[in-house]
C-alpha positions in Angstrom: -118.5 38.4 -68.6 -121.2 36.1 -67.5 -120.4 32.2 -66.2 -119.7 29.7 -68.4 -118.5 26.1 -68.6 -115.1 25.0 -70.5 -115.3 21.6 -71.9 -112.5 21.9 -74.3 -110.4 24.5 -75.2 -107.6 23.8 -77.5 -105.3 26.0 -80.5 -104.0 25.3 -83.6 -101.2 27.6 -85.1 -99.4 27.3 -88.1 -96.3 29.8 -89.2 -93.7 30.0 -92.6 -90.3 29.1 -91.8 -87.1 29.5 -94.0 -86.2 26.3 -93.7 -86.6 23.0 -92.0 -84.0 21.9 -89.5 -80.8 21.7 -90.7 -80.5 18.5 -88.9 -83.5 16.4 -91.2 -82.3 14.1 -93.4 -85.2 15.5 -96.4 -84.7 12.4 -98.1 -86.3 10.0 -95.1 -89.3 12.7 -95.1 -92.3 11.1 -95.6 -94.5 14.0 -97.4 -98.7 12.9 -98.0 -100.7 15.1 -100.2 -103.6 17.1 -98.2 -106.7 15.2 -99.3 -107.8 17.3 -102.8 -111.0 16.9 -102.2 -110.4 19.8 -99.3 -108.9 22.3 -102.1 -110.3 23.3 -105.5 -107.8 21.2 -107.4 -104.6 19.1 -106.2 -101.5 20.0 -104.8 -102.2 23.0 -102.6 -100.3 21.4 -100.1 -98.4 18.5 -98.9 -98.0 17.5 -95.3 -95.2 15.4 -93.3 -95.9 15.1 -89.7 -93.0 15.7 -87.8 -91.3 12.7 -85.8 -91.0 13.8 -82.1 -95.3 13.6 -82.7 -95.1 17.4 -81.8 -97.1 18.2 -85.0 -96.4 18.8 -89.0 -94.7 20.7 -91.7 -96.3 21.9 -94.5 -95.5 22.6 -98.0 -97.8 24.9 -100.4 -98.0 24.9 -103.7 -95.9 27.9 -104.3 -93.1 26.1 -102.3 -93.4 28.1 -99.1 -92.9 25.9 -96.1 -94.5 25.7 -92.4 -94.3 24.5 -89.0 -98.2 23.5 -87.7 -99.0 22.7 -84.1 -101.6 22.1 -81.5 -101.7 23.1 -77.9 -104.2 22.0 -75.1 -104.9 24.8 -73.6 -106.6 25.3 -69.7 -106.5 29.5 -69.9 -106.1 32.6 -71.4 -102.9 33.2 -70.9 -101.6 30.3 -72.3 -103.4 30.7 -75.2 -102.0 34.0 -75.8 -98.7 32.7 -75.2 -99.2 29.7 -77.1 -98.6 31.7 -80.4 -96.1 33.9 -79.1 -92.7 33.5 -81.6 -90.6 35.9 -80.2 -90.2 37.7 -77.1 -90.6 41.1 -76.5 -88.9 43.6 -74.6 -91.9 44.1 -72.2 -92.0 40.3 -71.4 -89.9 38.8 -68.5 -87.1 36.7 -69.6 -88.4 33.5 -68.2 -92.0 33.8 -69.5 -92.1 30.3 -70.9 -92.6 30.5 -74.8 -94.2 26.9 -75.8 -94.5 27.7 -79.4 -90.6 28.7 -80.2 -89.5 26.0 -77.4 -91.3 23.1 -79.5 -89.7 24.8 -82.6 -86.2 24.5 -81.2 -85.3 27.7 -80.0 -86.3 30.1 -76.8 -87.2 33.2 -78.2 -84.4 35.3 -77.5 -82.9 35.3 -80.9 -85.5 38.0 -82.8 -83.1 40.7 -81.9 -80.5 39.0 -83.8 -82.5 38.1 -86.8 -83.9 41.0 -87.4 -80.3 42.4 -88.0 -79.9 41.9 -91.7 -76.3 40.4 -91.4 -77.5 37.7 -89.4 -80.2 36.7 -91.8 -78.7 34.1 -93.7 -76.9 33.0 -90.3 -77.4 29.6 -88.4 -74.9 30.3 -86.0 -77.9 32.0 -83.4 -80.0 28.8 -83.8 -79.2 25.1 -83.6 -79.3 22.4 -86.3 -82.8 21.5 -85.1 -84.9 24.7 -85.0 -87.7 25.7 -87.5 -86.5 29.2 -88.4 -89.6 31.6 -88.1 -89.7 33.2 -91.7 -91.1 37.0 -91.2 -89.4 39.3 -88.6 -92.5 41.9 -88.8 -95.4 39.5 -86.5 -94.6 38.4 -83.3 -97.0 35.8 -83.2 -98.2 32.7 -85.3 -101.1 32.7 -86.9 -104.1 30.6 -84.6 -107.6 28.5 -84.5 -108.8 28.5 -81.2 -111.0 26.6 -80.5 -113.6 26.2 -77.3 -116.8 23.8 -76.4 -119.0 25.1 -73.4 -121.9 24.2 -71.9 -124.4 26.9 -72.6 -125.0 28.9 -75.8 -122.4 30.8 -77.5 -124.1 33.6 -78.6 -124.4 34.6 -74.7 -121.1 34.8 -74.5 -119.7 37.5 -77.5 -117.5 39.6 -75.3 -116.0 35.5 -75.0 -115.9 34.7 -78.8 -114.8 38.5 -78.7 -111.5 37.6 -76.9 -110.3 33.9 -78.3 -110.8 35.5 -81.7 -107.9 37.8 -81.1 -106.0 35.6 -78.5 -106.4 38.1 -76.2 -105.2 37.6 -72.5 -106.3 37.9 -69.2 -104.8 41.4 -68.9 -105.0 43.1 -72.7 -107.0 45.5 -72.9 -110.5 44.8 -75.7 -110.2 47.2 -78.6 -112.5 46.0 -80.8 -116.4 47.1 -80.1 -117.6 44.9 -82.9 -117.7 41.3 -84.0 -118.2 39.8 -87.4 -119.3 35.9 -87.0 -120.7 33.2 -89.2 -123.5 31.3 -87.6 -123.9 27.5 -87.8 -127.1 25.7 -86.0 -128.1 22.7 -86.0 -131.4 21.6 -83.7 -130.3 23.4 -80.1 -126.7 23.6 -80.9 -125.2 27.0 -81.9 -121.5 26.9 -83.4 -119.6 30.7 -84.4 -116.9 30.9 -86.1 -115.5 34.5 -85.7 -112.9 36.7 -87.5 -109.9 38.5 -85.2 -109.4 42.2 -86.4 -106.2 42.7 -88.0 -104.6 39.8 -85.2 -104.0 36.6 -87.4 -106.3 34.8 -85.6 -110.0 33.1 -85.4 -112.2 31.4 -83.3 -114.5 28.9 -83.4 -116.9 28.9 -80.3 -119.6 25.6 -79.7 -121.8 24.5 -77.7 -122.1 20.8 -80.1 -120.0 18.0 -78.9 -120.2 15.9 -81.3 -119.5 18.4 -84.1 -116.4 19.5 -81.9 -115.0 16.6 -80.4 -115.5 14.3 -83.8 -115.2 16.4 -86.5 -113.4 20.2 -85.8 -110.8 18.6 -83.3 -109.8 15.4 -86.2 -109.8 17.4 -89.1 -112.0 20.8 -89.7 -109.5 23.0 -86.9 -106.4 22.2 -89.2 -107.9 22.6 -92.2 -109.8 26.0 -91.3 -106.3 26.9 -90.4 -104.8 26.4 -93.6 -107.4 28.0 -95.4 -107.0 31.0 -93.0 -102.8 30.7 -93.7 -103.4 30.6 -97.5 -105.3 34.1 -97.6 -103.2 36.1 -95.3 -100.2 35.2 -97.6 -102.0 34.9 -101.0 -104.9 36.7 -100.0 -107.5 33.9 -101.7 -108.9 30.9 -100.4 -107.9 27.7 -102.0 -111.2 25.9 -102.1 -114.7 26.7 -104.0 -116.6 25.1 -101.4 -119.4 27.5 -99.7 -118.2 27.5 -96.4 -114.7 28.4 -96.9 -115.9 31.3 -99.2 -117.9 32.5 -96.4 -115.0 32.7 -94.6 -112.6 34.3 -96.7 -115.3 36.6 -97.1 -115.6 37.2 -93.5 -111.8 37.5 -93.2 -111.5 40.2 -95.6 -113.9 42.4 -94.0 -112.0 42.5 -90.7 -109.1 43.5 -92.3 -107.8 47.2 -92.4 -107.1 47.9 -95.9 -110.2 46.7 -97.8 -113.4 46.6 -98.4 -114.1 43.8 -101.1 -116.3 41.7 -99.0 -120.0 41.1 -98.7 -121.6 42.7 -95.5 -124.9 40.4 -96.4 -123.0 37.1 -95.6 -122.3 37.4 -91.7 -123.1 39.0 -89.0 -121.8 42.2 -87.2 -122.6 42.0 -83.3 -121.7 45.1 -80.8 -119.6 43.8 -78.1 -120.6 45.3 -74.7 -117.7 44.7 -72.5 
């Protein structure tokens, strides 16, 4: 992979959860509507930002709930371990887990939960954890995000690798990347689809579009665009660019083939 220079690299990752913590009191919760204007009518979701700062809960309109959060991120690694929910067996037992730490537990408990009599138990977790809802994906679902210095379309196997999360030591499976373009004067923005990985990238060289409007606002709400297909498999919003992504999503899924090839762009990765 040839040189280039990081200027930000951050992830945002949202998950369902069964409930919130058992210790809230849900009266004192101050939910806001998600501006409508971002959705193709009001009400897709409702947001309450959480009080330790730490980052938000989420509530769509079909009542399923979510814990959101950001990470600052300074390698691959850590990105990969960012989204991590659970541990796996292959993983060493004090591998940090930020994502399930910040939610209240450590990681351990999947084992346990997975068992169907301890489903509807609390006694493995403690009043204040967000209970990860599914027990068949290791991982949240992720935005990562990364400005450098020269142009991103020198740098697919790159794109290639924060679209699936990957680390520094998995291996690259996927030969091919599907990308929406964005440029403005000399500035080059991608926004690329992870295959079958719950997860996307959006890879810049624009400062100003990064740093003043994806970091505020755009990374979060890609995110809970991306959320609202993988569960509902639609894209609440009839605004162009998120129907170019859904549409990009789709095709870098396993299972179908309802998308438009004419609306992005397919790039062979040589690793």
């Amino acid at each position: 992979m040839s040189q280039y220079s990081i200027k930000n690299f951050w992830q945002d990752v949202i998950l369902p959860i069964r409930a919130l913590p058992k210790s809230l009191d849900e009266s004192s919760l101050k939910w806001q509507q998600v501006p409508s204007f971002d959705f193709d009518k009001p009400e897709r979701f409702y947001s309450c930002e959480i009080a330790s700062g730490t980052g938000h809960w989420y509530r769509d309109d079909r009542g399923q709930l979510y814990y959101a959060t950001r990470f600052a991120l300074s390698d691959f690694n850590e990105m990969k371990l960012s989204r991590q929910i659970w541990r796996p067996s292959y993983m060493k037992a004090d591998t940090p887990l930020p994502l399930s730490q910040r939610m209240g537990y450590d990681g351990n408990e999947y084992s346990l939960l997975i068992d169907q009599s301890h489903l509807s138990s609390a006694s493995i977790f403690s009043e204040n954890a967000s209970i990860p809802l599914e027990t068949d994906f290791d991982k949240a679902i992720a935005h990562i995000n990364m400005l450098i210095e020269e142009s991103p379309l020198d740098h697919l196997s790159l794109a290639s690798q924060l679209a699936h999360c990957d680390g520094e030591d998995d291996p690259r499976v996927i030969g091919k990347l599907h990308l929406l373009r964005n440029r403005y004067n000399q500035w080059t923005t991608l926004f690329v689809a992870g295959t079958c990985s719950r997860s996307f990238c959006t890879l810049s060289n624009n400062d100003f579009y990064m740093n003043q409007i994806q970091k505020p606002h755009v990374s979060r709400l890609y995110l809970l665009y991306y959320c609202y297909f993988i569960r509902y498999g639609e894209v609440p919003s009839n605004q162009m660019m998120p129907q170019l992504l859904a549409n990009l999503w789709r095709s870098t899924e396993a299972n179908t083939h309802q998308y438009n090839p004419a609306l992005f762009e397919s790039h062979t990765i040589l690793n």
